[in-house]
C-alpha positions as CSV (number, residue, x, y, z in Angstrom):
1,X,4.5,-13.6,-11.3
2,X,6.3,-15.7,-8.4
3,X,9.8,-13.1,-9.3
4,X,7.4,-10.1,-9.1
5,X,5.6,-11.5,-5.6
6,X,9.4,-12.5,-4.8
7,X,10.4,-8.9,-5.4
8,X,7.4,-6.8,-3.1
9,X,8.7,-8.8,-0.3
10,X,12.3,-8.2,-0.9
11,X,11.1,-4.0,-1.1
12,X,8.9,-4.4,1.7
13,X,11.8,-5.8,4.1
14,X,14.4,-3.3,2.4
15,X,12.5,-0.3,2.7
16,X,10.4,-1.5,6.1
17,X,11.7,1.7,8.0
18,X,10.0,4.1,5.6
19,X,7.1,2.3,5.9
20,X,7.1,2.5,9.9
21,X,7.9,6.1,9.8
22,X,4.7,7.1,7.3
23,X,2.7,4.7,9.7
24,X,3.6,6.3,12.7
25,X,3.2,10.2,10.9
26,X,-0.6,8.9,10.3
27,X,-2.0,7.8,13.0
28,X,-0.4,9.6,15.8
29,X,-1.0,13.1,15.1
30,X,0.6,14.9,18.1
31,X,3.7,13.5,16.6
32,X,5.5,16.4,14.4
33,X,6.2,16.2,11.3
34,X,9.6,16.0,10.3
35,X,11.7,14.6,7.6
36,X,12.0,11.0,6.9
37,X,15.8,10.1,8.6
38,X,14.8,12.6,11.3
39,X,11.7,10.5,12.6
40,X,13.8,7.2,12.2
41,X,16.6,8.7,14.4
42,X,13.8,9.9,16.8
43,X,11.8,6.2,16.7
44,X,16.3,4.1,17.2
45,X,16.8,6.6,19.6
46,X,13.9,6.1,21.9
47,X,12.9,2.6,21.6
48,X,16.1,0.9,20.4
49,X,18.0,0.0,16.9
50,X,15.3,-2.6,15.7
51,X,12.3,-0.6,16.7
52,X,12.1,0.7,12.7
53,X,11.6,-3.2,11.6
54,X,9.0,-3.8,14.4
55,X,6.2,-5.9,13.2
56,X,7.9,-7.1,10.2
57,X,7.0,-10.5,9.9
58,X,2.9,-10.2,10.4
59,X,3.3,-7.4,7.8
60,X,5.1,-10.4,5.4
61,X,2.8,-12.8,6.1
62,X,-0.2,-10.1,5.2
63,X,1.9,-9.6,1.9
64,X,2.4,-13.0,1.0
65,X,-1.3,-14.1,1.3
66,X,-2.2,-11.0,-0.1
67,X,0.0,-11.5,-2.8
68,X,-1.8,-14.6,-3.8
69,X,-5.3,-13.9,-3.2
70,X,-4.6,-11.0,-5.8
71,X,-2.8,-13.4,-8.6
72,X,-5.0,-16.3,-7.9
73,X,-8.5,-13.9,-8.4
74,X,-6.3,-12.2,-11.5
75,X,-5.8,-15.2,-13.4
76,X,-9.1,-16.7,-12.8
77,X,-10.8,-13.6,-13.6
78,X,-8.9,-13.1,-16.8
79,X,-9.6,-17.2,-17.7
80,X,-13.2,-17.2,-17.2
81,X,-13.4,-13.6,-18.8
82,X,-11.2,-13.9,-21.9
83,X,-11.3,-17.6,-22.7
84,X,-8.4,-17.5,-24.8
85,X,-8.7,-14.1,-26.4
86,X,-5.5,-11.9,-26.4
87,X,-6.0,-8.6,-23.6
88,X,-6.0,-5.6,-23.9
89,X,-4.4,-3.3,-20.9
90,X,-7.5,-1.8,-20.6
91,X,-8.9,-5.2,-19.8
92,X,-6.1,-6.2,-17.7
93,X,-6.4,-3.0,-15.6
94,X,-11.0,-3.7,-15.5
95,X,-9.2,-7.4,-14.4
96,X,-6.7,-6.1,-12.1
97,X,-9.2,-3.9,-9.8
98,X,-11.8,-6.4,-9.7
99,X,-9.1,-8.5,-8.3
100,X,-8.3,-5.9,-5.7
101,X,-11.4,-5.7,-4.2
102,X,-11.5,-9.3,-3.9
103,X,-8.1,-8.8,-2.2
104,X,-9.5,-6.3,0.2
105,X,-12.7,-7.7,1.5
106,X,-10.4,-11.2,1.9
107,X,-7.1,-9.6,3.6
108,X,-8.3,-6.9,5.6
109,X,-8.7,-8.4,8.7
110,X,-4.8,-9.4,8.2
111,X,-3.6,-5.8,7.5
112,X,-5.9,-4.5,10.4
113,X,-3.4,-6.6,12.8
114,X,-0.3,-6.0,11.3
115,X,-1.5,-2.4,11.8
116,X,-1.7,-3.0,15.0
117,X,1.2,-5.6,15.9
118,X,3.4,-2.7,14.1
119,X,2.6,0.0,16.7
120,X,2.3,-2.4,19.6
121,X,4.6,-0.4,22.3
122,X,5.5,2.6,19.9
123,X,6.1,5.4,22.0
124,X,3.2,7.7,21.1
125,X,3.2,11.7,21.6
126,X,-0.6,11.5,21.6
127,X,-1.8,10.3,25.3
128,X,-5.1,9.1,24.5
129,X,-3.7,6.1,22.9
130,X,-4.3,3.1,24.5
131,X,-1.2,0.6,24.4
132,X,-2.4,-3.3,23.2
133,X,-1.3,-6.4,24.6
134,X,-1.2,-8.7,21.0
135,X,1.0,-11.7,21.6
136,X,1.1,-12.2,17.7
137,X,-1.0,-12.4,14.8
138,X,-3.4,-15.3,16.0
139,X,-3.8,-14.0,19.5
140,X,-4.2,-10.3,17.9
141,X,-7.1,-11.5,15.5
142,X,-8.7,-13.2,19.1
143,X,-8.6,-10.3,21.0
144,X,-9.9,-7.6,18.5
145,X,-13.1,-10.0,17.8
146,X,-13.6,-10.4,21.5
147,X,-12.9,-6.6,23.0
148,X,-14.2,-4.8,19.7
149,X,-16.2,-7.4,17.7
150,X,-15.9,-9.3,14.7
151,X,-16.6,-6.1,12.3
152,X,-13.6,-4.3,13.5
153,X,-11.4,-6.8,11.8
154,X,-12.8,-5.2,8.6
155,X,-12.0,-1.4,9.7
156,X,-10.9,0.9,6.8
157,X,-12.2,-1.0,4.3
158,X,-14.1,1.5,2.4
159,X,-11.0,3.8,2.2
160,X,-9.1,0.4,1.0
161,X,-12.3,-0.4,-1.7
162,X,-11.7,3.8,-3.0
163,X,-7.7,2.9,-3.1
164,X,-8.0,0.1,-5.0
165,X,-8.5,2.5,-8.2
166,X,-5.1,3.3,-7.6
167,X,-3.5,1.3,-10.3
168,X,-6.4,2.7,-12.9
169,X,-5.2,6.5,-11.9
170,X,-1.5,5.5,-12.4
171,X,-2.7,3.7,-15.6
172,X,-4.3,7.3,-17.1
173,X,-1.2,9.4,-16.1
174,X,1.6,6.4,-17.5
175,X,-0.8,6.0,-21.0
176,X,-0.9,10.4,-21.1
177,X,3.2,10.4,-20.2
178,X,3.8,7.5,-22.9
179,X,1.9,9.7,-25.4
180,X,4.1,12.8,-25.0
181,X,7.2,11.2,-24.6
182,X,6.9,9.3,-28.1
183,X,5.3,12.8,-29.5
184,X,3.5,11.6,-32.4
185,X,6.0,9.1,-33.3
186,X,4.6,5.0,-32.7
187,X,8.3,3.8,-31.4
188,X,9.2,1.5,-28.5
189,X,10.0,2.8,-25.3
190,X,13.4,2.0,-24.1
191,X,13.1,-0.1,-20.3
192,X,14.8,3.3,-18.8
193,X,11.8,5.2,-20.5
194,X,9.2,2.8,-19.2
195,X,11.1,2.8,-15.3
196,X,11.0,6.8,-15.3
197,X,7.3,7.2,-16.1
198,X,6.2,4.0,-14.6
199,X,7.6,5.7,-11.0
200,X,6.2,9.3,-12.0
201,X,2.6,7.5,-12.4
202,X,3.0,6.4,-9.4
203,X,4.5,8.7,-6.9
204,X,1.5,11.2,-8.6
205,X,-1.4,8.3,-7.7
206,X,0.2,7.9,-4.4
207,X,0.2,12.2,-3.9
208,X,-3.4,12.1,-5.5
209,X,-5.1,9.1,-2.7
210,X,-2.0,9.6,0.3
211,X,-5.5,10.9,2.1
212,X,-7.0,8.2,1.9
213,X,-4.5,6.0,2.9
214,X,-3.7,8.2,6.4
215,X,-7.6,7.3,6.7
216,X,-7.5,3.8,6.2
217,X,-3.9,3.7,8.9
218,X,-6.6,5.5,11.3
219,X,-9.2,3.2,10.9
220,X,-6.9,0.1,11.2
221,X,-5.2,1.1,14.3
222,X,-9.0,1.4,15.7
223,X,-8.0,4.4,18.1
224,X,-10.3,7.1,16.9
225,X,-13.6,8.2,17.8
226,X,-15.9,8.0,15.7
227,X,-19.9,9.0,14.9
228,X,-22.0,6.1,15.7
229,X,-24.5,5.2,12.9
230,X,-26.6,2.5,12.1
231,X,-26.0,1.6,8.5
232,X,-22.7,0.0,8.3
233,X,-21.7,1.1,4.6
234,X,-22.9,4.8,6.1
235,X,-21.1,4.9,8.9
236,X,-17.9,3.6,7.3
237,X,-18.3,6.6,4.9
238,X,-19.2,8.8,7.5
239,X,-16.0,7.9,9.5
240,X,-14.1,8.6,6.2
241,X,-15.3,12.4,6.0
242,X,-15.4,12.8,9.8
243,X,-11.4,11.8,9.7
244,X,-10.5,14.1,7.2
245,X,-12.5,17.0,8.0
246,X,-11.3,16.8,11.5
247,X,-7.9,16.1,10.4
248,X,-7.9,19.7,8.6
249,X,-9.3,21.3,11.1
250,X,-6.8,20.4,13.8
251,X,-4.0,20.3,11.2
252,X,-4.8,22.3,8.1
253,X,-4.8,20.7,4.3
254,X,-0.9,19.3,5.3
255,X,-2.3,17.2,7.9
256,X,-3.6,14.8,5.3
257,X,-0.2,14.5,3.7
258,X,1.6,13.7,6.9
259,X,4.0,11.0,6.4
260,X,3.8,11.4,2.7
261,X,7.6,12.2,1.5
262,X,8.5,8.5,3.5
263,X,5.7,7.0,1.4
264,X,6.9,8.3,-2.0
265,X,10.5,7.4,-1.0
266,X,9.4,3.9,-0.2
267,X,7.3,3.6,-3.1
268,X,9.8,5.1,-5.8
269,X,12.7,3.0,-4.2
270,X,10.6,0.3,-4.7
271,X,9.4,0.5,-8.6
272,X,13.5,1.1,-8.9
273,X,14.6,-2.0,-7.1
274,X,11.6,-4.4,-8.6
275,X,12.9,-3.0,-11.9
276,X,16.4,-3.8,-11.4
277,X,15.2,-7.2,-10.6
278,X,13.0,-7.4,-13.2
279,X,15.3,-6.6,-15.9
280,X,17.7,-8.9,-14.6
281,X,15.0,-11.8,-14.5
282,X,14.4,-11.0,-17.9
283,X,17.6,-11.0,-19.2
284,X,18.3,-14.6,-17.2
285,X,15.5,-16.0,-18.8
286,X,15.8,-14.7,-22.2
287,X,19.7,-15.5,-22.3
288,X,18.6,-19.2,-20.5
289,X,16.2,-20.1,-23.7
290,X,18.7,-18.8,-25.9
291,X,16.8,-16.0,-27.0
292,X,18.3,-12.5,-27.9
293,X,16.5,-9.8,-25.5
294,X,13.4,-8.4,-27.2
295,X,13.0,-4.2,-26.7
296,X,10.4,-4.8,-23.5
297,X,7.3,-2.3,-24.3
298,X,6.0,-3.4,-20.7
């Protein structure tokens, strides 16, 4: 899995301006929407040529650890679970979201600042945004316990806890494309095959929860007001609905999907380039023990 982490941060760095541009879409909603290299232009133009990689590295370092929180809790998982058995993908996708939600409830606070650190002196259209003072990740983690208190570190989680079904909803749609494409027929897909409907799965799970991901943004950045409740769990799912339904109402049904075309593009260009990698991985390793390449059904 070390080629695969290898890879996400490789994307990540690559594609980093999408992923500033859908940020800055989400949570500032005076901001108007426009098409992906429009924004970017905008964002260079106004606060200078590296503005679009701002907060890069905290966003890395979230990866990285993330990265291994999630393969650590996947492989012990599947150990203590399976004990030798061969899996199924159906038990490597029960697996793989029981090792998300580990991932969330242990990374969270790290994505909450990187959130932040990433529009630390953005120039907002929306006023009422306070500007932060974070002199890194550390001093960012400091400050947010001491101003807001330690539960803010976990803000958005519940969104975060819904998204990590993600990869069970892409699972349903790749199985149901996979079906159709071999129509009736029980033959291999060819690695082109498996790229094309691998990225469709994904881009659709990514249209289907993009929601709930502007949500969880919001809830991050910690600039929203927000019903005061006493139950935690209620009030976290309290701020979810309030978010949307106020995000409709000052922005119709759209609203939710600001931001979402430099998502897709980030997340397609991705699954392309951790293919390409992939396959070549592959191939160096099968050519390096000698072996002719197998047809890859993954």
């Amino acid at each position: 899995h070390s080629e695969m982490a290898g890879g996400s941060v490789t994307a990540m760095t690559v594609f980093f301006p999408l992923d500033t541009a859908r940020l800055r879409l989400q949570v500032d909603d005076k901001r108007k929407a426009k098409s992906t290299p429009a924004i970017l232009a905008e964002i260079i133009k106004e606060e200078g040529l590296l503005a679009p990689y701002r907060g890069w590295f905290p966003v890395i370092c979230s990866l990285c650890c993330s990265n291994f929180v999630y393969f650590y809790c996947f492989h012990s998982l599947k150990a203590m679970w399976l004990q030798g058995q061969k899996s199924t993908p159906g038990k490597d996708l029960i697996i793989g979201i029981a090792a998300g939600v580990v991932n969330v409830l242990v990374t969270t606070p790290l994505w909450v600042v990187n959130t932040r650190l990433k529009l630390q002196g953005a120039k907002f259209r929306n006023e009422d945004i306070e500007p932060t003072h974070y002199r890194g990740i550390v001093d960012a983690l400091v400050q947010i316990v001491q101003n807001e208190g330690v539960g803010a570190l976990w803000n958005g989680t519940c969104p975060s806890l819904l998204l990590v079904l993600n990869p069970g909803i892409q699972f349903m749609i790749y199985e149901t494309l996979k079906r159709h494409l071999r129509g009736g027929v029980h033959r291999e897909l060819s690695s082109l095959e498996v790229f094309a409907i691998g990225a469709i799965a994904k881009a659709v799970a990514t249209t289907v929860t993009y929601p709930l991901q502007t949500v969880q943004s919001i809830l991050r950045f910690g600039q929203h007001r927000q019903p005061t409740e006493q139950s935690k769990l209620q009030s976290s799912l309290r701020s979810v609905m309030y978010l949307i339904i106020n995000r409709v109402r000052r922005s119709g049904i759209l609203g939710l999907f600001k931001g979402l075309e430099a998502k897709l593009l980030q997340t397609v260009l991705t699954a392309a380039l951790m293919f390409l990698l992939y396959e070549k991985i592959a191939a160096a390793t099968f050519r390096v023990m000698g072996i002719k390449r197998p047809l890859t059904s993954r």
